[in-house]
PASEBA-1860 file (N, C-alpha, C; in nm, 3 decimals):
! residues 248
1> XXXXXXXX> -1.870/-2.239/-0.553/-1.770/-2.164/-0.479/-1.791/-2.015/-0.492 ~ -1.807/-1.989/-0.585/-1.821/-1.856/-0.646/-1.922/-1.753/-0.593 ~ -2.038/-1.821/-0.588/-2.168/-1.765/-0.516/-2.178/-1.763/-0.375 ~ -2.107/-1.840/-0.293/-2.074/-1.850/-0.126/-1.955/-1.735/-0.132 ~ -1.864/-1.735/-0.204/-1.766/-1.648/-0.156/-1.804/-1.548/-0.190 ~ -1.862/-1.478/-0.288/-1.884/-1.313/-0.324/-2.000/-1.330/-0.229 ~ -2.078/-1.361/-0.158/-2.198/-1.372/-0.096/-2.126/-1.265/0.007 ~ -2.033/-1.353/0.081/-1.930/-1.235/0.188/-1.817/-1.130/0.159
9> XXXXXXXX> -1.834/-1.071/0.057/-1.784/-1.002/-0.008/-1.847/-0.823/0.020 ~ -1.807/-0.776/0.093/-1.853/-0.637/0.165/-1.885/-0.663/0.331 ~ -1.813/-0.807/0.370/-1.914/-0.824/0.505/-1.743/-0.791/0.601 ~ -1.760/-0.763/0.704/-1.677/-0.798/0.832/-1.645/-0.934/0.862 ~ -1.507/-0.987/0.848/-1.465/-1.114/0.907/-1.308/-1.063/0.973 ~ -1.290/-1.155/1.032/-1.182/-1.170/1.143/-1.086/-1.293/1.149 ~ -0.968/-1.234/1.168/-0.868/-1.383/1.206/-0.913/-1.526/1.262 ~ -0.915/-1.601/1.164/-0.957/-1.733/1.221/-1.089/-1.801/1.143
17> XXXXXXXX> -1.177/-1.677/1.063/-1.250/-1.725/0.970/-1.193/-1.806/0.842 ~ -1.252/-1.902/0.793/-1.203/-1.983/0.699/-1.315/-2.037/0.568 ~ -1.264/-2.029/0.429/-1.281/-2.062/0.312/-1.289/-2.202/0.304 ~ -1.371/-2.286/0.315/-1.336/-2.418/0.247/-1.328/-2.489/0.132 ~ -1.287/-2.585/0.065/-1.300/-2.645/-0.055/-1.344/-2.735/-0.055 ~ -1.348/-2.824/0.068/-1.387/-2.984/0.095/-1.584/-2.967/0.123 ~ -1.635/-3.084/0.042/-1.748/-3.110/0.022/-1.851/-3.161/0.154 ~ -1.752/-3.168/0.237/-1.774/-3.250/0.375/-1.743/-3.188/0.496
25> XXXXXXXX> -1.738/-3.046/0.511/-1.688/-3.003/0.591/-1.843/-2.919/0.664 ~ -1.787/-2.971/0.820/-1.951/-2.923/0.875/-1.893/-2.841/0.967 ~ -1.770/-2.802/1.002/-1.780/-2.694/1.100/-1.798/-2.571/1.039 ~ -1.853/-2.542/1.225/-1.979/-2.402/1.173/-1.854/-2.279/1.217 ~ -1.755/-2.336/1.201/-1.634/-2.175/1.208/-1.603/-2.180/1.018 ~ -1.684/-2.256/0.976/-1.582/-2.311/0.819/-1.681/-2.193/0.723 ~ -1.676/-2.146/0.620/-1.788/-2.097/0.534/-1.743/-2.151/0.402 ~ -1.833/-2.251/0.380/-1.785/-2.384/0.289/-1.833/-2.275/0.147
33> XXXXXXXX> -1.702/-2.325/0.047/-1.710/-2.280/-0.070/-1.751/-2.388/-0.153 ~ -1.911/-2.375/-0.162/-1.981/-2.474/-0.241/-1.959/-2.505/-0.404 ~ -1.964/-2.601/-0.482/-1.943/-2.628/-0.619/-1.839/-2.545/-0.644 ~ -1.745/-2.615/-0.594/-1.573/-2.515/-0.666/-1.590/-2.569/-0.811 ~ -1.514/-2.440/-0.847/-1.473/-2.452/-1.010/-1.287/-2.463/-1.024 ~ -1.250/-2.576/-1.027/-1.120/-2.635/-1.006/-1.082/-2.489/-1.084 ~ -1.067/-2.512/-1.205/-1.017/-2.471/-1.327/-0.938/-2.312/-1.269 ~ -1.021/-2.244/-1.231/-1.010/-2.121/-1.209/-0.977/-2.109/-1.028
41> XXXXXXXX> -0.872/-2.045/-1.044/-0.771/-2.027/-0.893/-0.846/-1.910/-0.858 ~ -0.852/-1.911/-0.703/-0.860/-1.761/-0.616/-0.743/-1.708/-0.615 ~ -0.726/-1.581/-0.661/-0.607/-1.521/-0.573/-0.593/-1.488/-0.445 ~ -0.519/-1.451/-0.385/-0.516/-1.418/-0.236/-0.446/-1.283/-0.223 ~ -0.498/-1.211/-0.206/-0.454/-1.033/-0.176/-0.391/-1.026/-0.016 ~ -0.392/-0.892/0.033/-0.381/-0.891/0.226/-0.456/-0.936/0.281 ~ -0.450/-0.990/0.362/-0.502/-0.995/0.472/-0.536/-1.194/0.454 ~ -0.566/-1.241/0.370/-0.618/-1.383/0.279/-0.469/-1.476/0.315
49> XXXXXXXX> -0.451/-1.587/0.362/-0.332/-1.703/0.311/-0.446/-1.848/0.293 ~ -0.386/-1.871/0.188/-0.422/-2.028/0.115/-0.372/-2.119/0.195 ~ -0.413/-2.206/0.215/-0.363/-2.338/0.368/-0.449/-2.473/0.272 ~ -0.369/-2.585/0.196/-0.407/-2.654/0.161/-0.537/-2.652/0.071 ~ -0.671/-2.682/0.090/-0.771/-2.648/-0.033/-0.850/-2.543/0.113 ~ -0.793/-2.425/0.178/-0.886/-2.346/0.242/-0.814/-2.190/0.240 ~ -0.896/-2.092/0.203/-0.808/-1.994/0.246/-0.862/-1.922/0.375 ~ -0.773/-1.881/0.476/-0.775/-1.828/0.595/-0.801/-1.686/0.608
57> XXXXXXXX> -0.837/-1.655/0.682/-0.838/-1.480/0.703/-0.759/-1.486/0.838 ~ -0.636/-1.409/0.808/-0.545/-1.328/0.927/-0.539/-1.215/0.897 ~ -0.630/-1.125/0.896/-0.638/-0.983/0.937/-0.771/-0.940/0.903 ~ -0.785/-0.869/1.016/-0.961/-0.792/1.032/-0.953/-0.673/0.931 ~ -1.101/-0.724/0.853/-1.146/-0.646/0.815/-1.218/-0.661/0.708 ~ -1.312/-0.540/0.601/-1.371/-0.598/0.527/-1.362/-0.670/0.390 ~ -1.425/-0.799/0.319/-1.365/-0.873/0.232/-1.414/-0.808/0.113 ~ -1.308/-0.786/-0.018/-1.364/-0.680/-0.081/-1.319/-0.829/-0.236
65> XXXXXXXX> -1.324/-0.809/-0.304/-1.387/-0.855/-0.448/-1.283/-0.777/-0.607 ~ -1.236/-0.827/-0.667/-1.206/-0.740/-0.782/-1.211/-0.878/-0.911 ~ -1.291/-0.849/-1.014/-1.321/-0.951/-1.102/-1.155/-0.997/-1.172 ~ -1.160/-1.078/-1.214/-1.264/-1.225/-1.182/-1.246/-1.272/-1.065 ~ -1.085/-1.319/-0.993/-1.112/-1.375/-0.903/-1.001/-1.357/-0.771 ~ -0.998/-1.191/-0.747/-0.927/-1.190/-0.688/-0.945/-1.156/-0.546 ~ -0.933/-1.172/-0.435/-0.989/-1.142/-0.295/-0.920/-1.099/-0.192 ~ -0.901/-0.990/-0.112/-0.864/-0.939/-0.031/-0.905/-0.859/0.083
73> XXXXXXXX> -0.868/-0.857/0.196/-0.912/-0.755/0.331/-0.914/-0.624/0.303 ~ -0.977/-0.540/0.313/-0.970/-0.426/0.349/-1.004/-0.356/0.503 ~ -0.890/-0.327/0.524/-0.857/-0.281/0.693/-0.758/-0.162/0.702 ~ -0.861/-0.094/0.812/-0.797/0.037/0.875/-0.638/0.006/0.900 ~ -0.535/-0.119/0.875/-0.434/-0.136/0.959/-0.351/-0.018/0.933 ~ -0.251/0.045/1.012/-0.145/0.106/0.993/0.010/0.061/0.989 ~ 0.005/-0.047/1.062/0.135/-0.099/1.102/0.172/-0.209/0.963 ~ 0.278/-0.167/0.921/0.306/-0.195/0.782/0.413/-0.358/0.755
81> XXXXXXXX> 0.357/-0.450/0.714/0.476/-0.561/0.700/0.525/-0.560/0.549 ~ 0.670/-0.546/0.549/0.753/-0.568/0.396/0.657/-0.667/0.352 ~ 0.656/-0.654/0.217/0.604/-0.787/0.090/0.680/-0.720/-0.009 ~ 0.761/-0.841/-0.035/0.873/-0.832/-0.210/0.761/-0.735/-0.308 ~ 0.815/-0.670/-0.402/0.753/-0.616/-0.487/0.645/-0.457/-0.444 ~ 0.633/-0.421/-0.323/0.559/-0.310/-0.277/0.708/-0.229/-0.304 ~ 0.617/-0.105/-0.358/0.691/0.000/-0.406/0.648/0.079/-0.254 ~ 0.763/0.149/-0.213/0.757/0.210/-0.068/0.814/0.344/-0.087
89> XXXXXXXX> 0.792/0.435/0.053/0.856/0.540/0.031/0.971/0.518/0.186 ~ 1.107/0.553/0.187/1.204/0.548/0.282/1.244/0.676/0.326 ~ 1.331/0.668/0.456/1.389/0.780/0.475/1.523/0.711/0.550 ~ 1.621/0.785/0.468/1.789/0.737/0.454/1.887/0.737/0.588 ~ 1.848/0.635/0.687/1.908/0.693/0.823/2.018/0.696/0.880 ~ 2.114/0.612/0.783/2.228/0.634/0.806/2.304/0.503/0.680 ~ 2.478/0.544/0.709/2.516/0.506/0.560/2.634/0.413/0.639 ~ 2.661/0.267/0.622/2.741/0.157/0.636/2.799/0.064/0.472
97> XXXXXXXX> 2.933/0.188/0.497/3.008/0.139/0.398/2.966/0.159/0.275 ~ 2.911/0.052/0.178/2.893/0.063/0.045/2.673/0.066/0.015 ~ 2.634/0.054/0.146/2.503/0.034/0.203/2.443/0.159/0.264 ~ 2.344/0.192/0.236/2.264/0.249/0.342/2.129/0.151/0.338 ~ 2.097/0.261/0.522/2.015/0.188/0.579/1.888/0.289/0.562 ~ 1.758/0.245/0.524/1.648/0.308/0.513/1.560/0.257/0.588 ~ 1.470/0.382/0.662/1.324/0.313/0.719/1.227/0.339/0.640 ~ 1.160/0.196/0.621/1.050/0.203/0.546/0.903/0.176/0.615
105> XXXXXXXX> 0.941/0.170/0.737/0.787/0.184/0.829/0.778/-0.006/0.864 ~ 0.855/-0.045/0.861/0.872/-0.223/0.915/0.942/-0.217/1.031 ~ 0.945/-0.377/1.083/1.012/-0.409/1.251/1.160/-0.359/1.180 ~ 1.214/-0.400/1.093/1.359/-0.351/1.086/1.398/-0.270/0.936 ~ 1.468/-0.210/0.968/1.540/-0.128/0.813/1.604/-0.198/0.742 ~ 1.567/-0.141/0.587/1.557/-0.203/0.461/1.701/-0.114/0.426 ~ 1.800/-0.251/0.373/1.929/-0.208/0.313/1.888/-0.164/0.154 ~ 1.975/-0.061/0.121/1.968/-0.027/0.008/2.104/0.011/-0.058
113> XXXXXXXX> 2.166/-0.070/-0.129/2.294/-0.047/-0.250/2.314/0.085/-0.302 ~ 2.450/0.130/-0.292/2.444/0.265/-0.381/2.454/0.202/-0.550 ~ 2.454/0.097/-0.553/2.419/0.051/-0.735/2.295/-0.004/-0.770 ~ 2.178/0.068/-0.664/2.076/-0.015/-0.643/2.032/0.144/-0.725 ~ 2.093/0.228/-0.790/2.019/0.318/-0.855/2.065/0.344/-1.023 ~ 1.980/0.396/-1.101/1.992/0.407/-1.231/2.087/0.481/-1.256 ~ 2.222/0.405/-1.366/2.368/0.482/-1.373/2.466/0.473/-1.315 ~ 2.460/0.431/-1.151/2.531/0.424/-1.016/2.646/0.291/-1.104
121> XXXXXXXX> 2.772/0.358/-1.098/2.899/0.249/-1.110/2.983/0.284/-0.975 ~ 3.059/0.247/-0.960/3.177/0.235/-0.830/3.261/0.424/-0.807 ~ 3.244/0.484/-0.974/3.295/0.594/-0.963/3.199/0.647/-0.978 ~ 3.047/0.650/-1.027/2.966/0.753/-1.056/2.867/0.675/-0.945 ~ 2.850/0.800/-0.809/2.796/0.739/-0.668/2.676/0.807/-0.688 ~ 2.569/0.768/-0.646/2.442/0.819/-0.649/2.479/0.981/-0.514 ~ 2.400/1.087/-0.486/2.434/1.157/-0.402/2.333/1.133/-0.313 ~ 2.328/1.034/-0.239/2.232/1.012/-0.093/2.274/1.096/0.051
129> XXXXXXXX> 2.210/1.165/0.108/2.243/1.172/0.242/2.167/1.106/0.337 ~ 2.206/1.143/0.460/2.130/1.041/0.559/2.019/1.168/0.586 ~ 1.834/1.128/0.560/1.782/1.219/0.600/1.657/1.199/0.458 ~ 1.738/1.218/0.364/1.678/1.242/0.272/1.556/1.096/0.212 ~ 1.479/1.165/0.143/1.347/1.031/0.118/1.360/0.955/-0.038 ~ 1.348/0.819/-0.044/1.365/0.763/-0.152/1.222/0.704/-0.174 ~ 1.195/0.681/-0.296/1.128/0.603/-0.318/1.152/0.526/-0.437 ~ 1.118/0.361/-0.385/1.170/0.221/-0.448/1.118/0.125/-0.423
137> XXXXXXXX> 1.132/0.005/-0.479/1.080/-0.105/-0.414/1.171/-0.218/-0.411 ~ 1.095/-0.313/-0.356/1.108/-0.448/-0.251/1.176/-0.564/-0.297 ~ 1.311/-0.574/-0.301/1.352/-0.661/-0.381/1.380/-0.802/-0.349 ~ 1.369/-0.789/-0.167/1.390/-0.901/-0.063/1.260/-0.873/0.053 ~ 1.212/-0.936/0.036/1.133/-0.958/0.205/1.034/-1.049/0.243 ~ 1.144/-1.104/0.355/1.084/-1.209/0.419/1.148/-1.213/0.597 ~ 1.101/-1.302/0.633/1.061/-1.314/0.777/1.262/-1.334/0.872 ~ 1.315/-1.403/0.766/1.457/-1.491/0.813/1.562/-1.350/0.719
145> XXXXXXXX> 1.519/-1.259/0.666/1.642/-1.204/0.627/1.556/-1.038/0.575 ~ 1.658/-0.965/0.614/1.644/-0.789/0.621/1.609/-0.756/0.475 ~ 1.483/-0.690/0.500/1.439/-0.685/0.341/1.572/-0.533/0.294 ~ 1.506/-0.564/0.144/1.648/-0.532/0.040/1.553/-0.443/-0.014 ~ 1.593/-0.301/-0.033/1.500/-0.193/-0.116/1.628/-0.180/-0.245 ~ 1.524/-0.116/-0.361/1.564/-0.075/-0.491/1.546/0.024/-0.588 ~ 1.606/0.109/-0.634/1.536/0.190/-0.690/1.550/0.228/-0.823 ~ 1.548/0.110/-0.890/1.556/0.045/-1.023/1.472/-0.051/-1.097
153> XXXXXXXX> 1.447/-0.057/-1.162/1.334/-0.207/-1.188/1.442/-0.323/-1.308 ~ 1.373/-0.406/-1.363/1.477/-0.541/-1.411/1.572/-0.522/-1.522 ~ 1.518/-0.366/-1.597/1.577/-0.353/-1.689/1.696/-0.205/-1.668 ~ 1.732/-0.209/-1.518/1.804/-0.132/-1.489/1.766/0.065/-1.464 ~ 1.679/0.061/-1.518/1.573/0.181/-1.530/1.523/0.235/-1.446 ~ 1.503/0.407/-1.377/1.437/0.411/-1.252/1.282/0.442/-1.234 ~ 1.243/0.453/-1.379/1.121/0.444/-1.372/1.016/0.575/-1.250 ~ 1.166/0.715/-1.227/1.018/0.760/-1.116/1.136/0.732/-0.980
161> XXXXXXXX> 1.202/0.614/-0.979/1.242/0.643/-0.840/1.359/0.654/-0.777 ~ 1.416/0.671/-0.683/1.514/0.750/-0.643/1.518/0.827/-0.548 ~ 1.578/0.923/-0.570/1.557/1.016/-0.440/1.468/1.145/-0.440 ~ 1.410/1.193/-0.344/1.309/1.292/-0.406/1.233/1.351/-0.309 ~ 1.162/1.457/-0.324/1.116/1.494/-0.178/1.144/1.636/-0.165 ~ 1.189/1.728/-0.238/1.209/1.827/-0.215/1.121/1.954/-0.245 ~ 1.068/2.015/-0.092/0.976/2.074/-0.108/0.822/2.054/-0.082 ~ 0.807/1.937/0.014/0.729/1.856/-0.019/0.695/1.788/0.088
169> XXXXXXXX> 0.603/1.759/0.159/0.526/1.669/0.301/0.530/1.564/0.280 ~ 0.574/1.469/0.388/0.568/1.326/0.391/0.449/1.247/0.502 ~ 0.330/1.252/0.473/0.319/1.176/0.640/0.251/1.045/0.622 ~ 0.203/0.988/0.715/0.161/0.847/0.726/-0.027/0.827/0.711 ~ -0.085/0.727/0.658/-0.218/0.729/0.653/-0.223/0.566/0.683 ~ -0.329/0.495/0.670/-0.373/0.344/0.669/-0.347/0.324/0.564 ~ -0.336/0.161/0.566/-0.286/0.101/0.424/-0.416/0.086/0.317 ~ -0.510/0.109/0.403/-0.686/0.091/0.324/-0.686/0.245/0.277
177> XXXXXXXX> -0.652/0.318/0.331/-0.643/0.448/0.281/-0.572/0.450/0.114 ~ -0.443/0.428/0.137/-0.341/0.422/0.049/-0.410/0.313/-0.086 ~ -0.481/0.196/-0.049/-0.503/0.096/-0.194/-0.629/0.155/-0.246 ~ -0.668/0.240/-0.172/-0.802/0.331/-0.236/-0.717/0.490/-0.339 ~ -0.655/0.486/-0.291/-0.587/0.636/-0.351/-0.493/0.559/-0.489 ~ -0.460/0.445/-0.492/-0.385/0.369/-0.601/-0.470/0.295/-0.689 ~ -0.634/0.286/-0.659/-0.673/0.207/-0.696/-0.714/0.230/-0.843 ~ -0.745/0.228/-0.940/-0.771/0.297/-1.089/-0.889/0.334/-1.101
185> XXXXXXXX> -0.860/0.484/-1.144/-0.972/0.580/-1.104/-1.064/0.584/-1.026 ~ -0.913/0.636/-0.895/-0.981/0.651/-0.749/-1.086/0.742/-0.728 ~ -1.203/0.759/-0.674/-1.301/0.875/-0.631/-1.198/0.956/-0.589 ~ -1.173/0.916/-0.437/-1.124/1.036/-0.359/-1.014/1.039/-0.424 ~ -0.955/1.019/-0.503/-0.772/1.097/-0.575/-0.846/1.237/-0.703 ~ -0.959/1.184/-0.741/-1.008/1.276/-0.848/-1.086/1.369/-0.786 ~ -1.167/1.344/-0.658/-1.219/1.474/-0.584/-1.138/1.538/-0.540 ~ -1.038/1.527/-0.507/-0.904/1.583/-0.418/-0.825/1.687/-0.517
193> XXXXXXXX> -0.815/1.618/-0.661/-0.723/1.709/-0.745/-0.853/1.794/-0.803 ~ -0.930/1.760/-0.791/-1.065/1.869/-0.890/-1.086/1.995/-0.792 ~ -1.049/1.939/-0.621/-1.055/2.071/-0.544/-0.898/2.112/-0.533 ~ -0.792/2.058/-0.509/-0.719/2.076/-0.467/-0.627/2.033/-0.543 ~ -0.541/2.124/-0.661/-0.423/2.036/-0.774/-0.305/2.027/-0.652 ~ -0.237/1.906/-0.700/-0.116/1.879/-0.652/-0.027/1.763/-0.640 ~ 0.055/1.787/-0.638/0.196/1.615/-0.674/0.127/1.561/-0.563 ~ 0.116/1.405/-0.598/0.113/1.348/-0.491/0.210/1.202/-0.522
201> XXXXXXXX> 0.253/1.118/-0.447/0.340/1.023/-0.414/0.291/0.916/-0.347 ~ 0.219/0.832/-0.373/0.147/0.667/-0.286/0.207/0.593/-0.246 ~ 0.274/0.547/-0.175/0.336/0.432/-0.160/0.291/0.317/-0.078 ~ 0.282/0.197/-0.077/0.199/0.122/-0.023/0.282/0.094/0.124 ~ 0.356/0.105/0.174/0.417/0.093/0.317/0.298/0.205/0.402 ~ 0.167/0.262/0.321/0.139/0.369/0.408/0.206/0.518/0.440 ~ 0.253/0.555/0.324/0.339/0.687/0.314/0.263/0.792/0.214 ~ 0.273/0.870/0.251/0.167/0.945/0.164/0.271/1.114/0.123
209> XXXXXXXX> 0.322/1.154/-0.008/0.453/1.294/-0.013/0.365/1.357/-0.097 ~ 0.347/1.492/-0.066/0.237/1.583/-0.126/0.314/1.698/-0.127 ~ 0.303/1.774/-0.256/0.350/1.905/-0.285/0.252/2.000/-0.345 ~ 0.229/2.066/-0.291/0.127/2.222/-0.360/0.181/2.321/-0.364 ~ 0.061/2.387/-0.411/0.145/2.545/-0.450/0.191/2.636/-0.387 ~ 0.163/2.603/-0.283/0.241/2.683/-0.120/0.242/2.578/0.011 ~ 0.315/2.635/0.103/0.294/2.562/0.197/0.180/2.546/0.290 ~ 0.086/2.609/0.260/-0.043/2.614/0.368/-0.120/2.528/0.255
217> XXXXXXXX> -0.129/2.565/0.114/-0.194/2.440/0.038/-0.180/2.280/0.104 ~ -0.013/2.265/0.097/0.002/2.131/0.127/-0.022/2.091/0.224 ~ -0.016/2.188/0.375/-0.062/2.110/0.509/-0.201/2.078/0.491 ~ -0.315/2.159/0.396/-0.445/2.131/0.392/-0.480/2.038/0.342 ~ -0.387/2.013/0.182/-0.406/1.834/0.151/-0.367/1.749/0.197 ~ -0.288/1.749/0.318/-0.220/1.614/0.406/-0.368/1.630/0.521 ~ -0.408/1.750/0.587/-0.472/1.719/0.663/-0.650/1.670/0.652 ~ -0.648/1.697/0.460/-0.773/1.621/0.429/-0.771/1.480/0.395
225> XXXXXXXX> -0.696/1.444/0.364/-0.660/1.336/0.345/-0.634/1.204/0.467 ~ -0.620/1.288/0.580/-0.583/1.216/0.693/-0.747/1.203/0.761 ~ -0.820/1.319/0.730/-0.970/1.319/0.767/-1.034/1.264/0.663 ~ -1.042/1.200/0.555/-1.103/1.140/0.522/-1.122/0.944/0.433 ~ -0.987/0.931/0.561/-0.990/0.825/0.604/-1.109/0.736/0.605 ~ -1.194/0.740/0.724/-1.318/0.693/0.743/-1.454/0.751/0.739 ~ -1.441/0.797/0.615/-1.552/0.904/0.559/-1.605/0.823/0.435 ~ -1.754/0.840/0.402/-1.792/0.802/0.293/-1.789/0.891/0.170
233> XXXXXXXX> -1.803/0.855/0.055/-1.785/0.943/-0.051/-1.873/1.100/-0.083 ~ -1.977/1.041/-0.031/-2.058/1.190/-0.008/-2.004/1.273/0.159 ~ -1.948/1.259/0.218/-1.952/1.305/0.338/-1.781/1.385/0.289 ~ -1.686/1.303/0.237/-1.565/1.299/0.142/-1.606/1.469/0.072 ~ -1.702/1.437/-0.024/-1.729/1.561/-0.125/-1.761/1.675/-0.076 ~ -1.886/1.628/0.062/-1.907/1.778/0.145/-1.813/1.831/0.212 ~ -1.677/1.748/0.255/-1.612/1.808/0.342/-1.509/1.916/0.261 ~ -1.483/1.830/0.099/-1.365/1.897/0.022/-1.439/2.033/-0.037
241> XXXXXXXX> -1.504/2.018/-0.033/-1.659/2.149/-0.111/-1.614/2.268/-0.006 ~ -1.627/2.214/0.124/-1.692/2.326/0.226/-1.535/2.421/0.272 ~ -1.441/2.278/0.234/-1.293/2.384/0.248/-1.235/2.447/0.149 ~ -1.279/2.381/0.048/-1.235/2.474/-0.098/-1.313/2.642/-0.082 ~ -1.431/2.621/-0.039/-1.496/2.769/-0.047/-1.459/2.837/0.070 ~ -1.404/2.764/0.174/-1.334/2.869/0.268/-1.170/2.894/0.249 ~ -1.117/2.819/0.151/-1.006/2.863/0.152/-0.974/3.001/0.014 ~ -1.100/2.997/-0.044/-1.085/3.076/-0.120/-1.111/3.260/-0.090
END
């Protein structure tokens, strides 16, 4: 199994390609995962769903690898679907009753509790307005009911999140963008701060909040960042090189 599947591991596949487990399987849409090793499970990352002993690819793009055995798409997508547990960044669009409503870049807005924050009792109200940016995560989401944002984790704690944003750029990038900038000890997050220091904010909905030391700093790290999207790492280094020495 092991040697068929990392085999396509850096390649281009598409919705409708399929993983097999079965020893007998001759269709030529199938890419049979030879001598499985029961013992040891695949995980399934984006873009990957498990369907009986096969896993599927529903979403384009390339299949990337992280030891031992975990597997996922990597794709330009932008258009963002809730998953429970993604830490997101929101913006507060309006307030119903004991609720507000946040967009977090999904088909519908994510409710969020004013006791959904660290401290928040019935008399001590968090100070939200409508406008302002949170960042939290995913405490509900699924297909049959309005995902539920949080900005607390299990032990009541905010850990970082809340409300926040002041002073500071918000804009949108790809989600392949974003799991490269989160990923542990990202290239481009360490070329970026070695040319360019500054707060930055990841959130996996594809949100990207950057603060520098002025405001022409920060439009330059939102707008390198947005250019080097689909850039390779050397092309990445010449581009941050060639603006660092002109901005100096």
């Amino acid at each position: 199994m092991w040697k068929s599947l990392t085999e396509k591991v850096g390649q281009v596949l598409v919705p409708g390609d399929q993983f097999s487990c079965g020893p007998d399987d001759t269709d030529a849409a199938v890419i049979p995962l030879t001598e499985v090793s029961r013992p040891q499970k695949v995980l399934c990352g984006p873009g990957l769903r498990r369907c009986g002993d096969r896993l599927l690819v529903c979403k384009s793009g390339v299949l990337r690898h992280k030891q031992p055995n975990v597997f996922w798409m990597d794709s330009q997508q932008k258009r963002y679907v809730p998953v429970k547990g993604d830490s997101v960044i929101g913006v507060v669009t309006a307030r119903s009753g004991d609720v507000f409503k946040v967009d977090c870049g999904g088909s519908e807005q994510a409710s969020l509790s004013y006791l959904a924050f660290e401290g928040a009792t019935k008399r001590n109200r968090p100070n939200v307005q409508v406008g302002d940016l949170v960042f939290g995560h995913l405490v509900v989401a699924n297909k049959d009911m309005e995902p539920e944002l949080a900005c607390i984790d299990g032990s009541g704690r905010a850990n970082g999140m809340g409300v926040f944003g002041e002073g500071g750029l918000v804009f949108s990038v790809s989600l392949g963008l974003v799991r490269r900038l989160l990923a542990p000890h990202s290239g481009l997050l360490q070329d970026l701060q070695l040319q360019f220091p500054c707060e930055l904010v990841v959130a996996l909905n594809g949100r990207v909040w950057v603060k520098a030391s002025s405001v022409q700093q920060t439009l330059l790290v939102a707008n390198l960042l947005q250019s080097c999207d689909t850039m390779s790492g050397q092309q990445r280094r010449q581009l941050l090189r060639r603006v660092a020495q002109g901005a100096l």
